[in-house]
C-alpha positions as CSV (number, residue, x, y, z in Angstrom):
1,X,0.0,0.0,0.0
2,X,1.5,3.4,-0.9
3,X,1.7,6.5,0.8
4,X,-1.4,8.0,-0.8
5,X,-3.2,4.8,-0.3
6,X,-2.8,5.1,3.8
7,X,-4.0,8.6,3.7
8,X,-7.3,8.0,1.7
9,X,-7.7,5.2,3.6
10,X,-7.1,6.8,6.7
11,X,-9.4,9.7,5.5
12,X,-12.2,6.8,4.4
13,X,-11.9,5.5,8.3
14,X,-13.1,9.0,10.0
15,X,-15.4,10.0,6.8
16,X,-18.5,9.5,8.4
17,X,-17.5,8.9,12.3
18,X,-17.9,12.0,14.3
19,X,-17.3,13.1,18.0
20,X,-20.9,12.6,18.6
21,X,-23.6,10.6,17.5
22,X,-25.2,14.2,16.7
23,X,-23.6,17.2,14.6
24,X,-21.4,18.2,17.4
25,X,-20.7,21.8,15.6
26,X,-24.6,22.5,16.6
27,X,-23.1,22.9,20.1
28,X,-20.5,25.1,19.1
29,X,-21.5,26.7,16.4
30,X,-18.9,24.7,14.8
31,X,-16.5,26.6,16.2
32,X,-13.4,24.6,15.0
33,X,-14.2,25.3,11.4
34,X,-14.1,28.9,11.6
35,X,-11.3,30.9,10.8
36,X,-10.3,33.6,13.7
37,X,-10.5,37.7,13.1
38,X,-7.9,37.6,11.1
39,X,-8.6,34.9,9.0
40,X,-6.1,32.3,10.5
41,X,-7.2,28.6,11.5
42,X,-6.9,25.6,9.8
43,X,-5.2,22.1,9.6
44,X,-1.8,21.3,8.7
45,X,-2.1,18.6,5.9
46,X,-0.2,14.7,6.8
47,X,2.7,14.3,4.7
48,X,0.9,12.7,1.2
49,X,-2.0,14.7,1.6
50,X,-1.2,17.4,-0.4
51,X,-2.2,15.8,-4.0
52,X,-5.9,16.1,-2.6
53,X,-5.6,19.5,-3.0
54,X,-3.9,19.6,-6.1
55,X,-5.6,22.3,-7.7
56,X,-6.1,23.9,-4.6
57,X,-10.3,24.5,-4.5
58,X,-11.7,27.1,-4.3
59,X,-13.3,27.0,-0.6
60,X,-10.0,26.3,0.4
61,X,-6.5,28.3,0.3
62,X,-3.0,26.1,1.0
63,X,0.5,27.5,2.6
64,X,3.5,26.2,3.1
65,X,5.0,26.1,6.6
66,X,8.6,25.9,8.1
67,X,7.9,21.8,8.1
68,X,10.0,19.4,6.1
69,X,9.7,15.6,6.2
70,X,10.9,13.5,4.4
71,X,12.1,16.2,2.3
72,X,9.0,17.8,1.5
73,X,7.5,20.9,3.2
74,X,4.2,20.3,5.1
75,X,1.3,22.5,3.9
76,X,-1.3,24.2,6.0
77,X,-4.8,23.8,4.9
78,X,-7.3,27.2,5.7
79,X,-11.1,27.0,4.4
80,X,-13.8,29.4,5.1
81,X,-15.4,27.5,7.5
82,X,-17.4,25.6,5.2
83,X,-15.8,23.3,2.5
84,X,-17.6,19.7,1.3
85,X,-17.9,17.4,3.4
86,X,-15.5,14.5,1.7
87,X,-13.0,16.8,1.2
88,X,-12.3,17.5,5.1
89,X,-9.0,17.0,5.7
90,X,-7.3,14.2,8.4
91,X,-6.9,16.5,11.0
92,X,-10.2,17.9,10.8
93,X,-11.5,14.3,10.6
94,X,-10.2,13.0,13.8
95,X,-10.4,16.5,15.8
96,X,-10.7,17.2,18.6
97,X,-8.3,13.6,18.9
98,X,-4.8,13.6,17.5
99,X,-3.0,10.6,16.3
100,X,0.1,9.8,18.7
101,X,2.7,7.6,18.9
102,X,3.0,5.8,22.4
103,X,6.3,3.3,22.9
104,X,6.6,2.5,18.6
105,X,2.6,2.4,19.5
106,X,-0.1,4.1,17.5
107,X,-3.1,5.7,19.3
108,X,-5.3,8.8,20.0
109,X,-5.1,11.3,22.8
110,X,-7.4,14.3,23.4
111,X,-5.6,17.9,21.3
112,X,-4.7,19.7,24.4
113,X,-5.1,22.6,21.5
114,X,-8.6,22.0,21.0
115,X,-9.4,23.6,24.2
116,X,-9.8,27.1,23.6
117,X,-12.5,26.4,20.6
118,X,-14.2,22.7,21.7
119,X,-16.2,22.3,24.5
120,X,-16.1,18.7,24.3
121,X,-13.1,18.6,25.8
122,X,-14.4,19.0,29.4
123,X,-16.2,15.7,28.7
124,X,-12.5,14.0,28.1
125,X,-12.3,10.5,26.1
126,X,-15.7,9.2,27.7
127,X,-17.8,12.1,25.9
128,X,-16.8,10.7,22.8
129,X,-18.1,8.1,20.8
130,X,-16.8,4.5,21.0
131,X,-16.6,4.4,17.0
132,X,-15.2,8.0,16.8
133,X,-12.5,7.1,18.7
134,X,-11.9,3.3,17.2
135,X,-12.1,4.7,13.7
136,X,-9.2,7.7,14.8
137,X,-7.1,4.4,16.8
138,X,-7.1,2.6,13.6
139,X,-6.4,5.3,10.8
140,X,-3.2,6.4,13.8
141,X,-2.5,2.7,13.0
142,X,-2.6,2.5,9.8
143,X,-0.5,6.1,9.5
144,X,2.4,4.9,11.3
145,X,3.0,2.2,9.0
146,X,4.2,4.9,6.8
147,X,7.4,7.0,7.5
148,X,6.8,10.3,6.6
149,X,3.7,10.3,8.7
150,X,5.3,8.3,11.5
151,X,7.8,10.5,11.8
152,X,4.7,13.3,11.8
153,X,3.2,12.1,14.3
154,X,6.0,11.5,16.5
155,X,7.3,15.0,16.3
156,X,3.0,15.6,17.1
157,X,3.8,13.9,20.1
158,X,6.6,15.7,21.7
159,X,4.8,18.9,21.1
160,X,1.7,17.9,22.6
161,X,3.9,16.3,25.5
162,X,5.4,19.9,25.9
163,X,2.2,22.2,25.1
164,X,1.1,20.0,28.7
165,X,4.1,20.1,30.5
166,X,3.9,24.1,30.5
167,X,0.2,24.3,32.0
């Protein structure tokens, strides 16, 4: 299985699971999809995601970042607030989780960054549904069978590891 085969994949996994059994943006008035004052917000892409937004459409605008793996620079993904569905992309999927790597182990953990915008983090893992979380535990699985994204989501983990240790 290639690269881009893990990431649709991965992306297939979390299409239709959400962090609810309901729309959980009715809560929050989807509050992680929309951009801040200044027009900021968004998802970094995983390494091999970036050919899904190759054109770049139009509800969507892509920039590069400091990132490089593997040798390529890791793009940062900003929409609107709306964009279709299908086209979400893997972190938006699996937020407010993030895939981590525990011990050579793939799992999920709650995105201490998601606090400031999702109020279902006060609920912690057991707010969320059982499937939500499976389906984000197996594309984290599946992801860290290749490199690139390993090493994403290794590098993830230490800075999630450090974003907590300064609280």
């Amino acid at each position: 299985m290639t690269q881009h085969d893990k990431i649709r994949a991965a992306r297939a996994l979390l299409l239709n699971e959400t962090p609810l059994r309901r729309d959980c943006g009715a809560i929050c008035g989807a509050a992680c999809c929309q951009p801040d004052e200044d027009g900021r917000g968004g998802m970094l892409l995983f390494p091999g995601e970036e050919p899904l937004y190759d054109p770049c459409p139009d509800w969507a605008s892509l920039s590069e970042t400091p990132i490089v793996i593997h040798g390529k620079q890791l793009l940062f993904l900003t929409c609107g607030g709306r964009c279709p569905r299908e086209d979400r992309p893997l972190a938006c999927r699996v937020f407010p989780l993030a895939p981590t790597a525990q011990r050579q182990r793939a799992t999920v953990a709650l995105d201490i960054r998601a606090w400031p915008v999702c109020p279902l983090m006060q609920s912690g893992m057991g707010g969320l549904s059982r499937a939500f979380i499976a389906a984000g535990q197996s594309a984290a699985e599946l992801l860290l069978t290749d490199e690139a994204c390993k090493f994403y989501i290794e590098l993830l983990t230490i800075q999630l590891e450090a974003y907590k240790n300064m609280g």
